[in-house]
N, C-alpha and C positions, 0 to 999 in steps of 0.2 A: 504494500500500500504506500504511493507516494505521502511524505512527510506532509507536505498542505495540505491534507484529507485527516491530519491529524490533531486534534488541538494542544494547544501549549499545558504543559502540567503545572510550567511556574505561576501564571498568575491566580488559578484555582487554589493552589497550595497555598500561597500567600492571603487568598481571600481568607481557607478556611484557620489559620494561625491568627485573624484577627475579630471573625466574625462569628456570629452564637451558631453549633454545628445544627441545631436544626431548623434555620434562617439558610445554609447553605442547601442542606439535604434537600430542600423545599423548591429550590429556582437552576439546581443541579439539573435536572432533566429538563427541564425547557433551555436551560443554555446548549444542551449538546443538540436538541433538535433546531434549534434555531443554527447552530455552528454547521449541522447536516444540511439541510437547503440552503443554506450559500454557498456550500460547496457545492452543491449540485448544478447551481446558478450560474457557478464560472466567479464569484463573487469573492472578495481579499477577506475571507473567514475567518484566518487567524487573527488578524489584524482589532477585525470588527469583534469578535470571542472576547480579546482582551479588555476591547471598550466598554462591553457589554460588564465586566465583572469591574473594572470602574466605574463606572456609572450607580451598579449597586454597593457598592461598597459603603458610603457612608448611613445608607436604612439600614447596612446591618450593623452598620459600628452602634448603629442607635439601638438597635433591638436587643444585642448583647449587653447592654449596659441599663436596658428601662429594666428597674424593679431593684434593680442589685446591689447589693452594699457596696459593692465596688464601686472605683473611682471612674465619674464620668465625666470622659477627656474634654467632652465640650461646653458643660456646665463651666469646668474647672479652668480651663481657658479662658472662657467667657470673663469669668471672675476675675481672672488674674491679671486680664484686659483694663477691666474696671479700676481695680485695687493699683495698678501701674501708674495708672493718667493719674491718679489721684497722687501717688507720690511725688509724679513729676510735677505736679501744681503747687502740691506741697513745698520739696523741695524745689521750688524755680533757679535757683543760685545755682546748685549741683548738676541738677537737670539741661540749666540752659551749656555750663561749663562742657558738659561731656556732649552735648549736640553738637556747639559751635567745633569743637578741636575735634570732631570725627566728620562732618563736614568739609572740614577746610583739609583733614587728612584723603579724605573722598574724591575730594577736585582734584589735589594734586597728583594721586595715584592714578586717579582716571586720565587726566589729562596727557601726561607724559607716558604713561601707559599704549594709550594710542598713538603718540610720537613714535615708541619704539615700535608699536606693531607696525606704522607706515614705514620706517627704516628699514626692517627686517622682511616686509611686501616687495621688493624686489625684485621683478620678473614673474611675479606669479602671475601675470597676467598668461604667462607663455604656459600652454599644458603638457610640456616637452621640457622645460626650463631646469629639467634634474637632468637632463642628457646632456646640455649642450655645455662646448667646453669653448674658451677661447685662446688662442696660440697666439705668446710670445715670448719675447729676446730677452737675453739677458744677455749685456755688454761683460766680457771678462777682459782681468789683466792676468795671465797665466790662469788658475782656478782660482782669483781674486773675483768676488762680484765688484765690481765698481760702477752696474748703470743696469736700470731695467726700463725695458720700452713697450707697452701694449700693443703697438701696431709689430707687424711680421711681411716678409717678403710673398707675392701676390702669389707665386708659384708655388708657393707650400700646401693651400686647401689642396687643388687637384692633386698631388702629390700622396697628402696623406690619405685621402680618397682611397686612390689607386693600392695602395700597400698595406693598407688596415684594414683587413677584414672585421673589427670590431665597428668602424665609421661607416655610418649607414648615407650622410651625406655632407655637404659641407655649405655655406657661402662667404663671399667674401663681400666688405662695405669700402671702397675710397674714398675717403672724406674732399672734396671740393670746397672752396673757402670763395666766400665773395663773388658769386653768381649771381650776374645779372639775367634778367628774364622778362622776355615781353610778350602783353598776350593784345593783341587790339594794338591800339594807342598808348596802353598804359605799359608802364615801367614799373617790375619788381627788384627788390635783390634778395636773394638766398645766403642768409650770413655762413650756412652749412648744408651742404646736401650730401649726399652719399651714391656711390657706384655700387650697383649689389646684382648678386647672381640671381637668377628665375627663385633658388630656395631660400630664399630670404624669406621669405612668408610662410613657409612651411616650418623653419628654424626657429623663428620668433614668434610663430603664435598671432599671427596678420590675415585673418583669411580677406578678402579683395570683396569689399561692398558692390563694385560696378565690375565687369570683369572678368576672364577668366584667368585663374590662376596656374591653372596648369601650363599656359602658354606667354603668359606676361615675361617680361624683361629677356625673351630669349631672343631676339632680335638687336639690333646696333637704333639706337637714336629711338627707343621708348622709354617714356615716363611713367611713373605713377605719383599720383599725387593725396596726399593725407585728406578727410573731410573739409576740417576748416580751411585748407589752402584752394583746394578745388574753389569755396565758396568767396574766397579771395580775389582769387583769379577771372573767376565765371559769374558770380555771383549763384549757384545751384551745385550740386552734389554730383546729378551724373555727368560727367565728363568724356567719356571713353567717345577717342572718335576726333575727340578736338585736339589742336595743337600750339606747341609754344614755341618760340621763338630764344632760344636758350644764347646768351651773349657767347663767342662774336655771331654766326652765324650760322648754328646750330638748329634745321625746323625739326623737336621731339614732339612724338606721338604720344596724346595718352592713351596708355593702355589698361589703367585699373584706378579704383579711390580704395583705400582704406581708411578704418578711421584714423584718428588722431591717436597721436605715442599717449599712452597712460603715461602717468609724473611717473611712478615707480619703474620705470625704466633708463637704465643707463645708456642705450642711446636712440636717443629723439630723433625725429624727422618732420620738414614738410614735405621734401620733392625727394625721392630717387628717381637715378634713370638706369638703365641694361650698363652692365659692367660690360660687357662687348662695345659698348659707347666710347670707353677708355681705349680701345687699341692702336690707336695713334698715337695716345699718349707711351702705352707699353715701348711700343715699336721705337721710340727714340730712344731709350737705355740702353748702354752697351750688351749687358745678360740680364738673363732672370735675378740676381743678386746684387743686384748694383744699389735697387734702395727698398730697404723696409719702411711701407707709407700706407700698408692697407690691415683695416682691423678681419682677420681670419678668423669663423668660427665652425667648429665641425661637432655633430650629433651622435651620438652612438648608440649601438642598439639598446643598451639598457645601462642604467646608473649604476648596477653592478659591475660592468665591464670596464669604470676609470682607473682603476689599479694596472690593468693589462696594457690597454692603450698610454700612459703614462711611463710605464717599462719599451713601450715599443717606440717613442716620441721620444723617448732617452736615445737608444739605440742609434734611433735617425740620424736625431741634432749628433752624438759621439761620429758616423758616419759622415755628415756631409763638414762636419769639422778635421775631420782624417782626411778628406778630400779636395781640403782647402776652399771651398766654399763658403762656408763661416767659421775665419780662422780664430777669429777672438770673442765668438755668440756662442749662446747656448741655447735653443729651442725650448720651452717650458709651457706647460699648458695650465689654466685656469678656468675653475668650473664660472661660468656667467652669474650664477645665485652669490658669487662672494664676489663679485666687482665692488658692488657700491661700497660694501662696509671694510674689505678687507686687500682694495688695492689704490694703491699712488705711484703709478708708474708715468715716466714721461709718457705724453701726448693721451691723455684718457680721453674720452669724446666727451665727457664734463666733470667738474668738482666732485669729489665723493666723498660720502659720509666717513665716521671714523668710527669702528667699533668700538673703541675703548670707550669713547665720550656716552656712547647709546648705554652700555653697559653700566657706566657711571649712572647714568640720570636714570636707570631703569634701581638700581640698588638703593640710589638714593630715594627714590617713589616707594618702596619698600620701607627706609627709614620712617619716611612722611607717616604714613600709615600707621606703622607701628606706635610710632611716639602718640599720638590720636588714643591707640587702643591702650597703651600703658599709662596714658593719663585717668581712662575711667575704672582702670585697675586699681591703679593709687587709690584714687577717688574713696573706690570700694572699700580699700583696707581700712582707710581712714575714718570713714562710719561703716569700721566693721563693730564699733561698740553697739552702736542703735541698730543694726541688723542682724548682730547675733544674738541682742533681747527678741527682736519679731522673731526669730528662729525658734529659740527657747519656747517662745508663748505657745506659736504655730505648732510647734513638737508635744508640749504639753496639752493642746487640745485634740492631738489626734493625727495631725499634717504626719503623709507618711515622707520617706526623703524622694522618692520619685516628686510628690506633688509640690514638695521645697523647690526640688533644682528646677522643674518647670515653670516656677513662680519665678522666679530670679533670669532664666532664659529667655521669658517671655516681655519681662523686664528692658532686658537688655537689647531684645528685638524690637520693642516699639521704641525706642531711644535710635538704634542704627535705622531704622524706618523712617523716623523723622527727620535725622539726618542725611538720610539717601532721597529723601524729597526736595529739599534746599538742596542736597549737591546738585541735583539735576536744573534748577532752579538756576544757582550761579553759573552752571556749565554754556546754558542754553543766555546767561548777558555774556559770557568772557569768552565763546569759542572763538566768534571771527577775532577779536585780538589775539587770541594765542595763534591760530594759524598764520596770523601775521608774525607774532614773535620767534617761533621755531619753524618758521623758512615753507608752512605747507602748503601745499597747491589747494587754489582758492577754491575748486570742486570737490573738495574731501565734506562731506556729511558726516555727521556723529554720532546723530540721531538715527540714519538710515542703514548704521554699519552694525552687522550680528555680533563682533567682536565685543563692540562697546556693551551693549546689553549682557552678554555673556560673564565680560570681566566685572561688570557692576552689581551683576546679581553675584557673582561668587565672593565679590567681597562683602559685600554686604553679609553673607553668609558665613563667610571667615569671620567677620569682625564682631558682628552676632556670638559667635560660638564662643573665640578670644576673649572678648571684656565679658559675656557672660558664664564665663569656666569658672575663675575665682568664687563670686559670691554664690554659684550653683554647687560646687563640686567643696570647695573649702567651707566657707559658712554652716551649709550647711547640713555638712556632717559633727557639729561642733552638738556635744552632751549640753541636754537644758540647763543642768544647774550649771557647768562651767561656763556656757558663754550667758547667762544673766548675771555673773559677775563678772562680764566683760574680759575675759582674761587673755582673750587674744588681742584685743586693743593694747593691750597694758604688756606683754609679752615683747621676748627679745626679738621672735620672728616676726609682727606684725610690723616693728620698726626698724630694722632691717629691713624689708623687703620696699616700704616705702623708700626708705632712702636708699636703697641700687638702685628702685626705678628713677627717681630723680638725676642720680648722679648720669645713670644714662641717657635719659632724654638732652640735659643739660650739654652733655658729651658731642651727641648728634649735633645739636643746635651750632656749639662751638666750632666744631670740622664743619659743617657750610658755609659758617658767618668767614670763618677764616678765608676757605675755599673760593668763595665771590669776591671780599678785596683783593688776592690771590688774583682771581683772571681779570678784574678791573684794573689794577696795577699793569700785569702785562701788557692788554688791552691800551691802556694811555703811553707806553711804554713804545708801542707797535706804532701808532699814529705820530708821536713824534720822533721817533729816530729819523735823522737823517736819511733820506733817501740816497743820496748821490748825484743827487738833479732835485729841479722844480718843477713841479708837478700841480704848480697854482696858475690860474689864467693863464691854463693849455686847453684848447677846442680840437677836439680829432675829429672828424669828416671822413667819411668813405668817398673813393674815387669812384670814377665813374663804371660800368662796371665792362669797357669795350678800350681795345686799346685806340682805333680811331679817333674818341668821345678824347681821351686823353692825351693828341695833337693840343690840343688847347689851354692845355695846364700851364704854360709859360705867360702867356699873356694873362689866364685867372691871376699865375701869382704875382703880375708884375700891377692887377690892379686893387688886388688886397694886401700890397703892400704900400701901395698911394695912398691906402686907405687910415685914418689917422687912430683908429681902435685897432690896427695891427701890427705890430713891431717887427714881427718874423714867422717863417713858413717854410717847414721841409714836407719833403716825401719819403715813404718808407714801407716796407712789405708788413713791420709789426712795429707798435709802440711798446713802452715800458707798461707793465700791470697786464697785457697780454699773457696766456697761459704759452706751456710749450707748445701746446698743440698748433699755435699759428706762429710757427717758426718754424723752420729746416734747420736738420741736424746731421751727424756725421762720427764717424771714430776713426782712430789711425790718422791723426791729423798733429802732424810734428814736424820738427824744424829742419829744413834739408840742410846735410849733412852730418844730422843725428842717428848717432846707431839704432840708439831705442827711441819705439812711436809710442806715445801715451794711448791707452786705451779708453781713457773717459770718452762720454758722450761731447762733444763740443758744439753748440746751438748757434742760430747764423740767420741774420735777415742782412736786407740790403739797405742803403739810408744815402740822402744827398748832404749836399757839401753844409747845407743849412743843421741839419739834424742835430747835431753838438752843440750847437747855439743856441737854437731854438729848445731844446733841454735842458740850456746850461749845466751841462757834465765837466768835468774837468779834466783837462788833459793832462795826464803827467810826465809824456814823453813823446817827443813829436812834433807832427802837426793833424792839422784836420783833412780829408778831402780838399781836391780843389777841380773845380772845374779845364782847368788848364793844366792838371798834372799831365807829367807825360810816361808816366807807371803805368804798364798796358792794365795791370789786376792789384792792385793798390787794398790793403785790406787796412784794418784799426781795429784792436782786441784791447778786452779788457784786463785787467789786474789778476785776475781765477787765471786767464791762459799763462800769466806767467808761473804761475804753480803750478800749473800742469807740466810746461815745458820745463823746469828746472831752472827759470832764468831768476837770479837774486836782483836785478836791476833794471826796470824797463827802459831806461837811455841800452841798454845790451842788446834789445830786442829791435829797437828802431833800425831799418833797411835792412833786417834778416828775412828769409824767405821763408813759405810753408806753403807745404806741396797737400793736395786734396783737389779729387775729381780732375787729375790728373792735369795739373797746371800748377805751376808755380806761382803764389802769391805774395808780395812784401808786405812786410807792416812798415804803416807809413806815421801811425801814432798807437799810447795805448792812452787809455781814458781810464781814470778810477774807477771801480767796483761801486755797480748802481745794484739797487731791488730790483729784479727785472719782474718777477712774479710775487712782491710781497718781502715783509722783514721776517715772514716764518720762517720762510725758506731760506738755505744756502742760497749763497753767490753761485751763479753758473757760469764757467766759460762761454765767451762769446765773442763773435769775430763777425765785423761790417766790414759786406764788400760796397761797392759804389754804384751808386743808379743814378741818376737824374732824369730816366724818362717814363719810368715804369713802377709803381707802389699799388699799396692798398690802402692808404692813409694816409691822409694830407694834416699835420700835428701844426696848430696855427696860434702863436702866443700871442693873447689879446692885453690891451691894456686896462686896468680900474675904469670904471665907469658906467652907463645901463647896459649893464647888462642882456634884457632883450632887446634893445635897438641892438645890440653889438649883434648879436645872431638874423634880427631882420635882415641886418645890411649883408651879412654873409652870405645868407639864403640867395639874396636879390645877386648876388656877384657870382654867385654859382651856377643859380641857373642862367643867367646871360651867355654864360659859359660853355655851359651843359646841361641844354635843356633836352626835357623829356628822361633824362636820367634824375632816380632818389637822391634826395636831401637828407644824410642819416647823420647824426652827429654825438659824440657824449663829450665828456668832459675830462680829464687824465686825474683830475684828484678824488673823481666819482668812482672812476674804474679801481684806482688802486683802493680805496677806501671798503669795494667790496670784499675785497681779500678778507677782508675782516667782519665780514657779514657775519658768520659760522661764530666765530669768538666774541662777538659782540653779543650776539641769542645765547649762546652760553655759560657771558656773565651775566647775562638778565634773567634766564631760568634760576640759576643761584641765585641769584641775588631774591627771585621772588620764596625759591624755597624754602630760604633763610628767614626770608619775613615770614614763612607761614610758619617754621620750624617753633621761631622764638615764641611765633605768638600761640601755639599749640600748647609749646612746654609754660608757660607766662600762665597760660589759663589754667592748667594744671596744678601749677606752686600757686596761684591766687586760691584758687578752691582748697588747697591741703591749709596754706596760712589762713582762710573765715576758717574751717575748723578745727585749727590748733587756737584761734582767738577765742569760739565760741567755748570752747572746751576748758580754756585754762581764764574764762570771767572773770570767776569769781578768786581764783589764783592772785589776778591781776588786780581785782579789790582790795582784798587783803593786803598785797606790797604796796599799793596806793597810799591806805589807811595809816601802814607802818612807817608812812615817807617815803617812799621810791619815786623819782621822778620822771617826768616824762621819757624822758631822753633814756634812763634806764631801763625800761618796761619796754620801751621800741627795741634798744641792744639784745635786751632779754629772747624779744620776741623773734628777731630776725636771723639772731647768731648762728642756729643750729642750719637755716636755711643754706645762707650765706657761705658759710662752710661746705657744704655740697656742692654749691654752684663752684667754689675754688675747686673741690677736690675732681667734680668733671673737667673741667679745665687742664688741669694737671695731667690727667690720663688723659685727654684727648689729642694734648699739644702730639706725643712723640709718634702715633698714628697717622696725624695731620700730616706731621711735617713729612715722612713719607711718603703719604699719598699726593701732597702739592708739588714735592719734587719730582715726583714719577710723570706727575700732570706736566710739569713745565720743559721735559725731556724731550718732548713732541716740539719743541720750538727751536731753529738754528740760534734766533737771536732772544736770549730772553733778561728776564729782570733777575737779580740775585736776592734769596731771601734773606731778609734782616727780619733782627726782634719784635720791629715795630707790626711788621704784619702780621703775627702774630699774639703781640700785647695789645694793641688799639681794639682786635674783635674780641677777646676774650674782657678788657674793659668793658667793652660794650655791654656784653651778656651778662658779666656780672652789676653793672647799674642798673640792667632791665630787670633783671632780677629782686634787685633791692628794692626800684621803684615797686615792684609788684606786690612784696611782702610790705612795705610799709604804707601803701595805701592800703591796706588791710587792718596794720598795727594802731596806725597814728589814730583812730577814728575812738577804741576802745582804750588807747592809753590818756586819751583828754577824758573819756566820760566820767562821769559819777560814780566812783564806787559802790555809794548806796544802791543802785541800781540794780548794780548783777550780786547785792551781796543778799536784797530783801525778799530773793526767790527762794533761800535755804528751808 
């Protein structure tokens, strides 16, 4: 008998373990005939079986329980419903203490919570995305790594194709920079497009909206174009059929739309065209190995198979390295699901996340949390006197300890209840700022995502279970007569266990407080280091995107330099704050008549005679370009080449040669060590050769003044120039100032952590200080009466606090300081720690601290003694 013809045992089993046996006996036979004709119906029987015995389930929890002395779970509930609110009314102080700091613990774990889930989403868009690997370089000096590079030589996918019988297929993407494109009248540019084989869409998880996919990109001079660019371009979605005008004089066909790159992908797109498009470009390289410039990626039959293929990509790279074909590279593969978080190789197709940081804020969201649930712990201990008399009472009239711990769990529930309804509350005013704050694509919903529901109902559940274990499982198990003399209140254990939780919270508190001046300091540190140039009123401009269009660049600059807001104007293939990616690079690049070539990567754009000026860099050996040189390949390197090449003095280096791409080049100046991508980063070797007719960047230093007339007038002089070509422009202190986008959100995540940290553990010490005030009244009557003054009754009150907060402090510093140096390791150029950054936040915490116990103190050490003395 097939298994669906059968019904389930477990959920029968489970009915009858809770419900009266003959409440079962009685609706037993109608369930199996009802289970028999849906099976006969073709009908999901099991499915519907199970529902069926849920759905009875609570008339019989009812019927097992009318009549009986036994305890009935829904009366008892009901009650305990009742008896809850009322305490929480009662206690409003305690009550509202343990809402707000599980609340404020709620947002923060939820929040960053789904930060990490977006970082670690990754390709999941792709349903292959555990198969696919991507292949590249590592630069060696003998088995030295000294440079790793994501992109790989074009010839390798087919290659590994053909000789891996694990690789079921492969594509490869050429990245293209600065594509102009015309469709009608109008003019685009393509800041990035990609060259990709036909499986590009079967590799990434793209199936073709418009299109057919099985035949797209197999041709020379086809396009496909993303949703929103189609609706750019056409203003409408189906496309296929129409064509573009790709600069200089390129008409591609579209052949398919997909939609648009989901954000959690590493690499984006508007326009691809057929990698067979490139073969003109191929065909000008001396061999297949001449340059690595294309991102390779190949699929394998199954995510068990990386270990093999990874032995067999060894073998190759040892092989075409014995062959001299890559004498100084090594081949390496990377699964595509760890790009974002787990790679920073030269030329990535964009910035990538950093695992440590995700990991950090995700432990830390953990902390958050915690300190929340060890606050209503505290809480707990501290009226464990007045809870272990209701225990007592509850015990002596009968309460058995099942119906204790449910009291107190149920407790604890409508408390995290009411706090997970203001969480959601606050989430739903502060989402769009937070996804402004931590960098997330403006389509991310919070409300619409299973994740969020999921993690919010489990904690809610965790934090439930957490702050109600203590007073359920502790409390009360406590004998009537011992806790109606209170003796776990007044025991070494209850005060102990309050003070570790303090000193821990405190602890947490003080490692983020530190932690956020910690990356604020570097953060200000980063923004003003010298750069090596000026990087203030500079205007970058794209060229135009046709070299024709760009005949005209002489007389543009010779009229925006008539012009009285502009002082100076070079041309250049990249500016400074530019990543690697829109550079050209090289290795084996050393001094002729050196025995040994350095093996670093060495990075290279081209720049006119203006460039050095108009960046004011510094020369420190040399001279600058000249239009009148008569050096047929004249280069200018910076300070890193002289490290690289061994030279101790750049006047040594001036009219020496260096041979690459088979020409001999002189250095005709070197220029000090600029940030080229940021003050994170090392210095990188770098070597300008000379252009004055051909860029991607026109870098134009304007003078103080308005600033938008200064861009009207630009605009108006450009297009005079070059019309019907885009006007795209930013700013050099805007672009570098992104670099620090990432480190900027991740002192403001701290920095807001901290604020919630403090104010978590603050509401926790404020609620233990009213009930160490309320407790020791009439204590404090008495030293009044006896003459104690003000000012001693606050010392009195605050010392034992105070002490805590120091002794967290203490224990958190030598933790801290490991972890803030570990943090600051990730940076070439960083800040050194001193005392002060770590005494200024621990001040801090301990003021906050004081302030919070002494507005507590100060209110009962003015009152009237008689007051709390005439209740005796």
């Amino acid at each position: 008998m097939s298994k669906k013809n059968i019904p389930p045992k477990l959920p029968l089993r489970f009915f009858r373990w809770f419900c009266d046996p003959d409440y079962v006996e009685d609706i037993e036979g109608d369930l199996l005939e009802r289970f028999q004709k849906r099976t006969e119906n073709g009908r999901n029987a099991r499915r519907l079986y199970a529902m069926d015995i849920l759905r009875l389930f609570r008339p019989g929890i009812i019927k097992k329980f009318e009549g009986s002395k036994k305890l009935n779970i829904y009366g008892m509930i009901k009650n305990d419903l009742k008896t809850s609110l009322s305490v929480i009314r009662r206690e409003k102080l305690y009550s509202s203490i343990n809402i707000l700091g599980l609340t404020a613990g709620l947002v923060i774990a939820l929040l960053i919570l789904f930060y990490v889930k977006f970082e670690f989403s990754y390709e999941d868009h792709n349903p292959v995305a555990d198969r696919v690997v991507r292949i590249t370089m590592d630069y060696l000096d003998g088995e030295t790594l000294v440079d790793q590079d994501c992109e790989s030589y074009h010839v390798l996918g087919p290659m590994i194709k053909e000789e891996f019988p694990e690789v079921v297929d492969f594509t490869r993407a050429f990245g293209i920079d600065g594509t102009g494109i015309k469709v009608g009248n109008n003019h685009f540019r393509e800041l990035v497009l990609y060259a990709v084989d036909n499986s590009f869409f079967e590799i990434f998880g793209y199936p073709l909206i418009y299109g057919n996919a099985n035949t797209a990109m197999m041709q020379p001079d086809e396009v496909v174009l993303t949703r929103s660019t189609a609706i750019k371009y056409f203003g409408k979605v189906d496309v296929v059929g129409e064509s573009v005008l790709m600069m200089p004089e390129s008409t591609m066909k579209i052949v398919g739309v997909v939609e648009d790159s989901p954000a959690n992908t590493h690499l984006k797109f508007g326009v691809l065209i057929s990698y067979s498009s490139m073969k003109s470009e191929l065909d000008k390289r001396e061999d297949a190995w001449s340059s690595n410039d294309t991102f390779t990626y190949v699929k394998l039959s199954s995510p068990e198979s990386y270990p093999v293929f990874t032995a067999n990509l060894s073998a190759l790279s040892d092989r075409l390295r014995a062959e001299d074909f890559i004498p100084d590279e090594r081949i390496i593969s990377q699964k595509i699901e760890d790009i974002h978080l787990y790679s920073d190789k030269s030329y990535e197709a964009e910035p990538n996340g950093e695992a440590t940081i995700v990991f950090f804020l995700f432990g830390v969201a953990l902390l958050v949390i915690l300190i929340a649930i060890v606050n209503y712990i505290n809480l707990s201990t501290a009226k464990s006197l007045d809870r272990a008399k209701e225990v007592g009472i509850r015990k002596v009239i009968g309460s058995s300890l099942f119906q204790l711990r449910v009291r107190f769990f149920v407790e604890s529930f409508l408390i995290n209840l009411l706090a997970g309804v203001a969480t959601l509350l606050i989430i739903i005013v502060v989402f769009e700022r937070f996804k402004l704050l931590a960098g997330l694509p403006e389509s991310l919903q919070i409300y619409e995502d299973l994740f969020f529901w999921s993690v919010f109902a489990v904690l809610l559940v965790v934090s439930t279970v957490l702050s109600g274990s203590f007073p359920a499982f502790v409390l009360s198990s406590f004998q009537p007569v011992a806790v109606l003399k209170g003796k776990f209140s007044n025991s070494s254990r209850g005060v102990l266990l309050r003070k570790t939780l303090v000193v821990s919270q405190f602890a947490i508190a003080t490692f983020l407080l530190i932690q956020t001046f910690a990356a604020k300091e570097q953060l200000t540190f980063m923004q003003q280091t010298d750069l090596g140039m000026n990087t203030k009123q500079v205007v970058v401009i794209h060229t135009p995107p046709t070299q024709k269009q760009m005949e005209s660049y002489t007389p543009f600059k010779e009229q925006l330099l008539a012009h009285s807001s502009f002082s100076n104007a070079s041309l250049s293939t990249s500016v400074p704050g530019m990543p690697t990616s829109d550079m050209g690079s090289t290795t084996n690049i050393g001094l002729v008549g050196d025995l040994k070539e350095p093996k670093n990567n060495f990075f290279r754009y081209t720049i006119d005679s203006s460039f050095v000026e108009t960046m004011e860099m510094e020369l420190v050996a040399g001279q600058n370009f000249s239009s009148q040189n008569d050096i047929e390949y004249p280069i200018i390197v910076n300070e890193q080449a002289l490290i690289q090449w061994g030279i101790p003095l750049a006047e040594d280096l001036v009219g020496r040669s260096v041979r690459f791409w088979g020409r001999e080049h002189q250095v005709v100046g070197v220029v000090k060590d600029f940030h080229q991508t940021g003050v994170k980063d090392p210095h990188i070797p770098l070597i300008f050769s000379y252009a004055d007719r051909y860029g991607d960047y026109v870098s134009i230093r304007t003078s103080e003044g308005d600033l938008l007339k200064q861009m009207e007038d630009l605009e108006e002089i450009y297009s005079a120039h070059f019309p019907n070509s885009p006007f795209e422009f930013f700013f050099l202190d805007q672009e570098f100032d992104a670099h620090y986008a990432a480190d900027r959100r991740f002192q403001l995540v701290f920095g807001v952590l901290s604020m919630f940290a403090i104010l978590i553990t603050c509401l926790g010490l404020f609620g233990l200080a009213s009930f160490t005030v309320a407790k020791r009244a009439k204590e404090i009557g008495i030293r009044k009466v006896l003459g104690a003054s003000v000012s001693q009754i606050i010392r009195l009150l605050s010392r034992d606090f105070v002490a805590l907060v120091v002794i967290s402090s203490i224990l958190a510093l030598p933790v801290t300081y490991f972890l803030v140096q570990n943090w600051l390791d990730q940076y070439a150029f960083r800040i050194e720690l001193s005392i002060w950054l770590f005494l200024i936040p621990t001040i801090l915490v301990l003021a906050v601290a004081f302030v919070t116990v002494f507005s507590r103190t100060f209110k009962i050490s003015n009152a009237n003694p008689v007051n709390s003395l005439r209740d005796e």
